[in-house]
C-alpha positions as a LaTeX table, in Angstrom:
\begin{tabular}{lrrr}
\hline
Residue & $x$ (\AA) & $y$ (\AA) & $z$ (\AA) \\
\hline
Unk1 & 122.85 & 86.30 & 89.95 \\
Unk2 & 119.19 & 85.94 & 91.13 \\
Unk3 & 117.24 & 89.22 & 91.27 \\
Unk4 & 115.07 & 89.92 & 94.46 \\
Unk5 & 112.78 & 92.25 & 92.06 \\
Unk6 & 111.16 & 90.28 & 89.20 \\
Unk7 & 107.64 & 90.95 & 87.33 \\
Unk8 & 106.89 & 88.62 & 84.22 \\
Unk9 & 103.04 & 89.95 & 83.83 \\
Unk10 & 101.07 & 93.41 & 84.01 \\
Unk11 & 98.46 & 91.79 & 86.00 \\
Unk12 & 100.14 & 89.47 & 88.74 \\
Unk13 & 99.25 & 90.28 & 92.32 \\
Unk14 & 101.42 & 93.02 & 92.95 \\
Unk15 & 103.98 & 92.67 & 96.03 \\
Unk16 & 106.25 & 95.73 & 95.94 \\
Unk17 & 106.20 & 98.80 & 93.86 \\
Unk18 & 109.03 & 101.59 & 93.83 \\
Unk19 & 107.71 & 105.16 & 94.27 \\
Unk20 & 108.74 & 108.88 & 94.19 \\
Unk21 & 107.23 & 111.68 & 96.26 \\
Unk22 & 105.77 & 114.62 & 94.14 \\
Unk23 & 108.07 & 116.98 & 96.93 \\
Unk24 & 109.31 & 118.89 & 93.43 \\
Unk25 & 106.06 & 118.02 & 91.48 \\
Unk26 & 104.91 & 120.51 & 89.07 \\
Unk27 & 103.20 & 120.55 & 85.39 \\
Unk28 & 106.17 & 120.43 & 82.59 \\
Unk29 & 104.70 & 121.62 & 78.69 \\
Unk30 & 106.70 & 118.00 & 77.57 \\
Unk31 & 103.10 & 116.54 & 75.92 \\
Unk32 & 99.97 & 117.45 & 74.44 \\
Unk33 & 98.13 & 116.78 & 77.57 \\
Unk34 & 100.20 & 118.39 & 80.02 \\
Unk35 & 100.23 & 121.55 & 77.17 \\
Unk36 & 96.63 & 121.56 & 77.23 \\
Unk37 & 96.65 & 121.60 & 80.46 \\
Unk38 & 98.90 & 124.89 & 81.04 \\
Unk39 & 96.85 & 126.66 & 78.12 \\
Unk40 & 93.23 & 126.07 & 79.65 \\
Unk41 & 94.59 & 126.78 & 83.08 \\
Unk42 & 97.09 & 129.16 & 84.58 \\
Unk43 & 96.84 & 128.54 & 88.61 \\
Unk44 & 99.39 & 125.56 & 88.94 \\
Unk45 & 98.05 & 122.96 & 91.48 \\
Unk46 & 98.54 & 123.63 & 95.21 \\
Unk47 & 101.30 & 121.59 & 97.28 \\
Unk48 & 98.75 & 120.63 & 99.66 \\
Unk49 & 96.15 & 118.91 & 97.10 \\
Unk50 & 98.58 & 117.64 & 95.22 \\
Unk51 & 100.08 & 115.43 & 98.40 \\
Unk52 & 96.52 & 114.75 & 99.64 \\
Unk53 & 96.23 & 113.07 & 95.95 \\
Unk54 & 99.25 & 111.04 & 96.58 \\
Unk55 & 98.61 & 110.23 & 99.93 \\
Unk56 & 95.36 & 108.57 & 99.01 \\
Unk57 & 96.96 & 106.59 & 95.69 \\
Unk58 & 99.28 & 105.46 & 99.13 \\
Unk59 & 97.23 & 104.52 & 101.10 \\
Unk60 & 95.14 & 102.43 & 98.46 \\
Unk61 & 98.44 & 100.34 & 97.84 \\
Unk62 & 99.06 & 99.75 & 101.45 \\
Unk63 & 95.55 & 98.63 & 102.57 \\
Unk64 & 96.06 & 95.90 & 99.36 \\
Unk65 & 99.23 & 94.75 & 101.15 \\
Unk66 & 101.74 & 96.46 & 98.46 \\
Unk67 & 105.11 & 97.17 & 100.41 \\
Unk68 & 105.88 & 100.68 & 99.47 \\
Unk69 & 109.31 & 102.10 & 97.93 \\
Unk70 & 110.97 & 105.12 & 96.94 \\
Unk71 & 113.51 & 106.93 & 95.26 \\
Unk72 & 114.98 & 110.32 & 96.30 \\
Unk73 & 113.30 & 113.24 & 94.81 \\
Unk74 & 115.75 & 116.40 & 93.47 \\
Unk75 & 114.67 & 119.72 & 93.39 \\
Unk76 & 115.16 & 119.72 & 89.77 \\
Unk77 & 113.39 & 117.45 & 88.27 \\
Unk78 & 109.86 & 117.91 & 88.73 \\
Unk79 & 108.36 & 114.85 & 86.97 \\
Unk80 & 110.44 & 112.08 & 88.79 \\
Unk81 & 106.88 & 111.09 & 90.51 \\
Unk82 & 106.35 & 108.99 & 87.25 \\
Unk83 & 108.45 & 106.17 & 88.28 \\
Unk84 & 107.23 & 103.63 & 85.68 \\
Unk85 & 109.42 & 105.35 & 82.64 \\
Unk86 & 113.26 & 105.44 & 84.29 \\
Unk87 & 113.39 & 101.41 & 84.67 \\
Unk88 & 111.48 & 98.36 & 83.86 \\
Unk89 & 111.67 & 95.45 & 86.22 \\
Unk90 & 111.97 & 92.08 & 83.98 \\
Unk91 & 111.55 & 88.75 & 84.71 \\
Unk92 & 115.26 & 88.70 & 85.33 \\
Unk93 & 115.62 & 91.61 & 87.32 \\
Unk94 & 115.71 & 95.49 & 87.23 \\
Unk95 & 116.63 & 97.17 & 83.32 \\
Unk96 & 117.55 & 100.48 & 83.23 \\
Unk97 & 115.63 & 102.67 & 80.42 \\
Unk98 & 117.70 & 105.70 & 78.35 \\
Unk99 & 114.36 & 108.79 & 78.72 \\
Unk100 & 114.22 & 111.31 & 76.31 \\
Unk101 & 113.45 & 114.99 & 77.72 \\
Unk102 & 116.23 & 116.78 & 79.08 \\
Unk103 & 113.93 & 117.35 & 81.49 \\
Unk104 & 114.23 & 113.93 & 82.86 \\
Unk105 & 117.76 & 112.44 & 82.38 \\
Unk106 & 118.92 & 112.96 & 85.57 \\
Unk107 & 116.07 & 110.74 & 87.32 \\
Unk108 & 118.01 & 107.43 & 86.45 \\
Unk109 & 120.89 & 108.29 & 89.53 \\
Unk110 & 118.19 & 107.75 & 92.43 \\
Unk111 & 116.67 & 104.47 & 90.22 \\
Unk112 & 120.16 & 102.82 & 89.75 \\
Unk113 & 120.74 & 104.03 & 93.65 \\
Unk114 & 117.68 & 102.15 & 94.70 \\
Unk115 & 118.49 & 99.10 & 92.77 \\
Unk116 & 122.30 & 99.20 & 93.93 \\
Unk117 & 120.94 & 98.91 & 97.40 \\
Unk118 & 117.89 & 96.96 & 97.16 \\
Unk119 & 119.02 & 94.27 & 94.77 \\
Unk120 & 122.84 & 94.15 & 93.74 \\
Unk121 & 122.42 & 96.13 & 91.36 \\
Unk122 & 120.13 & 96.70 & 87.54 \\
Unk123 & 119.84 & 93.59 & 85.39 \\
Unk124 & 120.29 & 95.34 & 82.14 \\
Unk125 & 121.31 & 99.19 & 80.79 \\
Unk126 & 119.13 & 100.31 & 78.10 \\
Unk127 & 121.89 & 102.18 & 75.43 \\
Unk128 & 120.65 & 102.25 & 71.81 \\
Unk129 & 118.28 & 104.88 & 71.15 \\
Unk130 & 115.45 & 106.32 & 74.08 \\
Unk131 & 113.12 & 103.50 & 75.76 \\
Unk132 & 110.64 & 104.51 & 78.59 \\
Unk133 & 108.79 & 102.30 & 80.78 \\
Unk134 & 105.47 & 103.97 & 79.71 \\
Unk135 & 105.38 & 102.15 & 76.39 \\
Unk136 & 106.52 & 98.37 & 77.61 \\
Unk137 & 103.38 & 96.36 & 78.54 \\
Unk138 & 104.62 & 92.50 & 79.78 \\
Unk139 & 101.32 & 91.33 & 78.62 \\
Unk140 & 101.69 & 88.33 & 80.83 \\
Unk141 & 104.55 & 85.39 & 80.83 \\
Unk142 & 106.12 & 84.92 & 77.78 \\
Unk143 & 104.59 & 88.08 & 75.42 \\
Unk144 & 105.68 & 90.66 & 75.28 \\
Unk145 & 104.11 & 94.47 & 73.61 \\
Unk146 & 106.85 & 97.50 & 73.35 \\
Unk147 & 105.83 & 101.12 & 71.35 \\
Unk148 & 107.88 & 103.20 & 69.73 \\
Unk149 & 106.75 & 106.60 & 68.82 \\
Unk150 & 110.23 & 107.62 & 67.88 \\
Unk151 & 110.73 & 109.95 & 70.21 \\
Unk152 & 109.84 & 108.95 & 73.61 \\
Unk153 & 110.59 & 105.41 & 72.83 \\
Unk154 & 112.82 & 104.62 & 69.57 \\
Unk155 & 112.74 & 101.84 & 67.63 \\
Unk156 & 116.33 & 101.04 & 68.32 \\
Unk157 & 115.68 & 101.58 & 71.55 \\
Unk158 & 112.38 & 99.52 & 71.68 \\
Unk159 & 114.45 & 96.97 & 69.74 \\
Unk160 & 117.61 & 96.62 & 72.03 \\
Unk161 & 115.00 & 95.80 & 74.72 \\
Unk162 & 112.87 & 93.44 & 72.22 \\
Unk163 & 116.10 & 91.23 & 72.06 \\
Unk164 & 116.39 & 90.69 & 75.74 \\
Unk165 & 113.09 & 89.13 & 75.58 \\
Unk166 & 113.35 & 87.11 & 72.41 \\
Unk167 & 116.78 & 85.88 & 73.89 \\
Unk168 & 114.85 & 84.33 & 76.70 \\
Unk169 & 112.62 & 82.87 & 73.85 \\
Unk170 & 109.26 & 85.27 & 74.20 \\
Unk171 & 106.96 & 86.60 & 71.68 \\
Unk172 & 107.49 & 89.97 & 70.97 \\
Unk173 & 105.72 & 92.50 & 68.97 \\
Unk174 & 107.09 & 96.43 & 68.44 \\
Unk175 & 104.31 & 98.85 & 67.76 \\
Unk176 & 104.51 & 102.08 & 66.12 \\
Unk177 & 102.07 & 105.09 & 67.43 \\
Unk178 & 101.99 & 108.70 & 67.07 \\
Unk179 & 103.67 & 110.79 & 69.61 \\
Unk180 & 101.03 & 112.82 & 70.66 \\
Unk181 & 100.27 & 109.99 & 72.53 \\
Unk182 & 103.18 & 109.99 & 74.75 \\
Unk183 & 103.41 & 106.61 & 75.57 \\
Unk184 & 101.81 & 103.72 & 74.78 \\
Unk185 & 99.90 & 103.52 & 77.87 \\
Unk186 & 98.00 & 106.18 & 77.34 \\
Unk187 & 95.89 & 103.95 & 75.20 \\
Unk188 & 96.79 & 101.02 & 76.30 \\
Unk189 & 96.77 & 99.13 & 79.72 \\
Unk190 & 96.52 & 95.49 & 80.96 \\
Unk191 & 93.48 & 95.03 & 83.56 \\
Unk192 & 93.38 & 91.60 & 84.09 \\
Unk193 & 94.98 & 87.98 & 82.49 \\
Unk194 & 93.73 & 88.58 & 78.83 \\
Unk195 & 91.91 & 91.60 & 79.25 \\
Unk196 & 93.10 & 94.99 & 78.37 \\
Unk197 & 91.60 & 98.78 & 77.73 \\
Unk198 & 92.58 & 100.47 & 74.62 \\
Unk199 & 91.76 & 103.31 & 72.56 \\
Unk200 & 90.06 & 101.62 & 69.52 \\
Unk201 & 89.81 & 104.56 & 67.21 \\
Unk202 & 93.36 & 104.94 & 67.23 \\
Unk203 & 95.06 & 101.54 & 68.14 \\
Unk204 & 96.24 & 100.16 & 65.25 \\
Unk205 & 93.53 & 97.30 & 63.57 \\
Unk206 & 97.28 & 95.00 & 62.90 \\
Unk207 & 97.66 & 95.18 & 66.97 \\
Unk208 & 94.02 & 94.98 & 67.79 \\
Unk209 & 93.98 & 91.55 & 65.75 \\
Unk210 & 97.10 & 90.63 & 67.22 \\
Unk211 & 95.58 & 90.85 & 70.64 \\
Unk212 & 92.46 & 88.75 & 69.86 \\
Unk213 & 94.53 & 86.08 & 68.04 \\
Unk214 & 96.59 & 85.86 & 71.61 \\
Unk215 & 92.77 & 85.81 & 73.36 \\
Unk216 & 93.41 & 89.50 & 74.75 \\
Unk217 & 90.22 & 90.99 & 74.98 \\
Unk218 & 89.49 & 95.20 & 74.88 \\
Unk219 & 87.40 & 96.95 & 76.76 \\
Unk220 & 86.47 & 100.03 & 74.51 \\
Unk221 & 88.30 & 103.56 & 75.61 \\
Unk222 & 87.16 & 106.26 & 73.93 \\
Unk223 & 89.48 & 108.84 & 72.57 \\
Unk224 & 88.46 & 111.64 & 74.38 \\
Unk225 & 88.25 & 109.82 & 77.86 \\
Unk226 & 92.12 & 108.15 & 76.59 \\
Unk227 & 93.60 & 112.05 & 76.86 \\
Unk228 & 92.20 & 112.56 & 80.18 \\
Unk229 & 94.43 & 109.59 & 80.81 \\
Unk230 & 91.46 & 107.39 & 81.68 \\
Unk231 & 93.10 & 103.97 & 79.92 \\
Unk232 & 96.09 & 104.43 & 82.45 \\
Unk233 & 95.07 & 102.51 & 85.38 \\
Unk234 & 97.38 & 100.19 & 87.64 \\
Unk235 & 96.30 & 96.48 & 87.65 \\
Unk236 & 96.51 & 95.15 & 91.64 \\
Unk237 & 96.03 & 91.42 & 90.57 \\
Unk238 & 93.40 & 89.47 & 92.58 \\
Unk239 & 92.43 & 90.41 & 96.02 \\
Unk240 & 92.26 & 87.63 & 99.20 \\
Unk241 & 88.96 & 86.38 & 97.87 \\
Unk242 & 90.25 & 86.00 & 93.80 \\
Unk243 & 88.61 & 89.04 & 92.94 \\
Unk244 & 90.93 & 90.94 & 90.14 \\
Unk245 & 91.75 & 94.70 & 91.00 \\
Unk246 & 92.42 & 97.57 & 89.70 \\
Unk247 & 92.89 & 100.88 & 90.26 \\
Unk248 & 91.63 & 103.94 & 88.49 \\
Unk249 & 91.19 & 107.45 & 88.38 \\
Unk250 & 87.54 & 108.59 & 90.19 \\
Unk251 & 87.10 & 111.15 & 86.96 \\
Unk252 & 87.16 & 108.38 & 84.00 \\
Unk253 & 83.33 & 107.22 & 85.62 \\
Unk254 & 82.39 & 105.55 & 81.80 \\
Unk255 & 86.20 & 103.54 & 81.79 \\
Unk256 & 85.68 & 102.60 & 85.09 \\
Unk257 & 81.77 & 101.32 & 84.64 \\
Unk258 & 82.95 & 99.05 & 81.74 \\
Unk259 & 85.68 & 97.38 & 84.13 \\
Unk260 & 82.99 & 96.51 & 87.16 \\
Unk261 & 80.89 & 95.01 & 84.51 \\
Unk262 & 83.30 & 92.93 & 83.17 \\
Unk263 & 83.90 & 91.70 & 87.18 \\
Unk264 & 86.61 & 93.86 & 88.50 \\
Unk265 & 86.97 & 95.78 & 92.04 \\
Unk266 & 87.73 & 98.92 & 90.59 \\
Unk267 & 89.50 & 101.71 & 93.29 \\
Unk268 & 88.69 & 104.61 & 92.01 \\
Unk269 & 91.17 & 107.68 & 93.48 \\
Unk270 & 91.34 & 111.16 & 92.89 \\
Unk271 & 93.99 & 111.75 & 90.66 \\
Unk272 & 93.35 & 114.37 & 88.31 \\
Unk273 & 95.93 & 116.75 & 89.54 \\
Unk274 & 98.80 & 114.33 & 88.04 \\
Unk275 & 96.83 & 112.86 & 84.94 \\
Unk276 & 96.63 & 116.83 & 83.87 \\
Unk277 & 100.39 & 116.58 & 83.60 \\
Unk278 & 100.34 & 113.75 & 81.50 \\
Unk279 & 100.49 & 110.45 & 84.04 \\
Unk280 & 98.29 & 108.44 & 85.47 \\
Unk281 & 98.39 & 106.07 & 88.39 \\
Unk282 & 100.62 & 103.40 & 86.01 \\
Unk283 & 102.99 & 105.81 & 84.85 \\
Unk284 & 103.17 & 106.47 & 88.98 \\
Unk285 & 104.09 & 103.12 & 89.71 \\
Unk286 & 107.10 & 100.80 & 88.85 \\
Unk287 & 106.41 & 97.04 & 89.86 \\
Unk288 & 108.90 & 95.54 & 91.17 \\
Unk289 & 107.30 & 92.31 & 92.27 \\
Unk290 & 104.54 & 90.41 & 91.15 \\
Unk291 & 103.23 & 87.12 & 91.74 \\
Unk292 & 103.71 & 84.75 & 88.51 \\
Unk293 & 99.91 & 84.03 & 86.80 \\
\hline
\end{tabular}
């Protein structure tokens, strides 16, 4: 079976993307930044700013031609606007993750819904262990990065996906991080072919040498800007006139600097409402399809 939804880089013009609505949105204590968040402040964010935020991340995918898709939202489960960790699309088609929180289970009926619909049905089930989309980065065709913090993402779990991969003959590389991180994106993100932010004081100096021996270079994020989930942008791929994009949050001004200088149209969107629960715009966004690079 062909899949209709395929992605086999982070940084391919993006086509299609599957959404969720934030209709049930609201800040869950299920990481150290959302936690931080509910100890500094106690007024939870109102409806109407929080859909004005969405509305605008919308509206920046349409006006770059990105065909918009969504999921059902359910009353009871607040955090299914992070669409990237309940599937991964592949280069063969739509896998299924296994998330962790109890808090979360339950968003994988609307995903395998959508895909049942949309495209015949999911490509692969993930069933050893947890795996969420936040920690696998398809670095571009053919290599592959996958964290495990062993709680978020397992290694079994990571490595059940790994194999998938390596089956198809790709490089593959697991990496091990701490879990206050959530997920791997948090310090991590693709921006453009063979360049990538990450958090250098914590990114391991094994992976950071493992990048530059694949020609990946890092644009420095610094700790404190990584927790205000400043590393986790959404890579658009090149505009009409070859121009890569991205798109960022408007309250990471340093991250964002560094990625004009190195060339980039950088969108910067108010986002700060969902970051302070512990996602950013790429943890808001499942690809679905992507030009090859």
């Amino acid at each position: 079976m062909t899949h209709r939804w395929r992605v086999d880089s982070e940084t391919g013009r993006l086509r299609e993307v599957l959404l969720c609505r934030p209709d049930n949105y609201a800040w869950q204590p299920t990481n150290a930044i959302a936690q931080r968040t509910l100890t500094e402040r106690t007024a939870a964010p109102a409806r109407a700013d929080l859909d004005a935020q969405y509305a605008g991340m919308v509206r920046a995918l349409e006006d770059f031609g990105v065909v918009c898709h969504y999921t059902t939202p359910e009353p009871h489960l607040p955090y299914q606007v992070y669409t990237r960790d309940s599937s991964q699309v592949t280069p063969w088609g739509p896998a299924i993750t296994q998330l962790y929180r109890p808090q979360r289970r339950g968003e994988y009926a609307s995903v395998i819904a959508f895909y049942n619909q949309t495209d015949g049905g999911p490509w692969r089930y993930s069933t050893r262990g947890t795996l969420e989309g936040g920690d696998i980065h398809i670095v571009r065709p053919g290599l592959l990065l996958v964290g495990h913090s062993g709680e978020r993402t397992t290694e079994a779990g990571a490595r059940q996906f790994a194999d998938w991969f390596e089956d198809q003959g790709w490089e593959v590389r697991l990496q091990p991080f701490a879990e206050h991180f959530l997920h791997l994106d948090v310090i991590f993100s693709m921006v453009a072919p063979n360049l990538a932010l990450g958090c250098l004081e914590v990114l391991d100096d094994d992976l950071v040498a493992w990048l530059a021996e694949r020609q990946i270079r890092l644009i420095p994020v610094s700790y404190k800007d990584a927790m205000t989930m400043a590393c986790n942008v959404l890579a658009l791929g090149p505009d009409a006139a070859g121009r890569d994009t991205v798109i960022s949050a408007a309250h990471a001004p340093v991250v964002n600097a560094a990625m004009k200088a190195e060339g980039l149209q950088v969108i910067e969107l108010p986002l700060d409402l969902f970051c302070r629960g512990g996602g950013g715009i790429h943890c808001m966004t499942m690809p679905l399809l992507r030009d090859p690079i």
